[in-house]
C-alpha positions in Angstrom: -5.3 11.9 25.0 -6.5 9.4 22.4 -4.5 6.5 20.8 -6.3 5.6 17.5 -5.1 2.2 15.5 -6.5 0.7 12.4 -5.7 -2.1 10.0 -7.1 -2.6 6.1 -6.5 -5.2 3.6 -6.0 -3.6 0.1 -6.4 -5.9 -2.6 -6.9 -6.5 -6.5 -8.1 -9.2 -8.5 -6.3 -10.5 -11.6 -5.7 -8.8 -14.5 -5.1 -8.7 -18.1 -2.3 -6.7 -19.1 -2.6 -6.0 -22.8 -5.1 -7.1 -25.6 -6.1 -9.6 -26.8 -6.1 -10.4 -23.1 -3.3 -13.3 -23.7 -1.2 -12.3 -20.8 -2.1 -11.4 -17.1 -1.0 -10.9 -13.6 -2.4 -12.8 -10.6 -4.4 -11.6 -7.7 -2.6 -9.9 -4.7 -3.7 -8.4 -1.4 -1.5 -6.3 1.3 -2.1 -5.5 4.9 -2.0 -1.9 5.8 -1.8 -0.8 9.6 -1.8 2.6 11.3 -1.7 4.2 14.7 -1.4 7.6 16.3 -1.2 9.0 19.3 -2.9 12.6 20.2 -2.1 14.9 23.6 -2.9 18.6 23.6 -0.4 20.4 21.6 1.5 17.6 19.9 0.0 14.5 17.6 2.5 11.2 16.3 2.0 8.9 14.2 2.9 6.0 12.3 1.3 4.0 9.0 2.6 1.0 7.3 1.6 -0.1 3.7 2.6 -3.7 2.9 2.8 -4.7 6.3 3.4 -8.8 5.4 6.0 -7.3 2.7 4.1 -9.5 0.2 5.6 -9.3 -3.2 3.2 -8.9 -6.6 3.4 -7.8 -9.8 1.5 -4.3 -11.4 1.0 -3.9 -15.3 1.8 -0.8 -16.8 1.5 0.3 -20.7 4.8 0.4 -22.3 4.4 0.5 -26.3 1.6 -2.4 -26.2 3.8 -4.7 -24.5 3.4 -7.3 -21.7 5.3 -5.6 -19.2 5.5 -5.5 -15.6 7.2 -4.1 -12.6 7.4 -5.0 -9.1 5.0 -3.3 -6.6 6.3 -1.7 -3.6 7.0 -3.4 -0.7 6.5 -3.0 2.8 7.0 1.1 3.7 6.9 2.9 6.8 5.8 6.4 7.3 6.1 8.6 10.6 4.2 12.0 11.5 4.8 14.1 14.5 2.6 17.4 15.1 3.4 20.4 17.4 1.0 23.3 18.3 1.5 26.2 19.8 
């Protein structure tokens, strides 16, 4: 079988979050890791996004206003594959 496991570093670099460009959000970055697990006939596997749970801060439109929401924070996601 193979075991396959990976780790990336997302990240985004300040931005402005409506014109005139007066207000903006800092910089953020968030670890990502994943790892599966393959036999014949069956697969698993399990990703997380957020690993460090770092908290940051997204822009989003909203009638021209400075506004903001929390990203998402640290999330787990499991797979599991049968053949036959």
């Amino acid at each position: 079988g193979w075991v396959i496991v990976g780790v990336g570093v997302t990240a985004g670099s300040r931005r402005e979050i409506t014109l005139p460009n007066v207000d903006s959000v800092p910089g953020w970055y968030v670890i990502d890791a994943q790892a599966s697990w393959t036999q014949p006939g069956y697969e698993f596997g399990v990703s997380v996004t957020n690993l460090t749970q770092r908290q940051y801060l997204e822009p989003y439109p909203y009638l021209a206003q400075s506004v903001t929401r929390p990203a998402t924070g640290r999330a787990l996601q499991a797979t599991a594959v049968i053949r036959f």
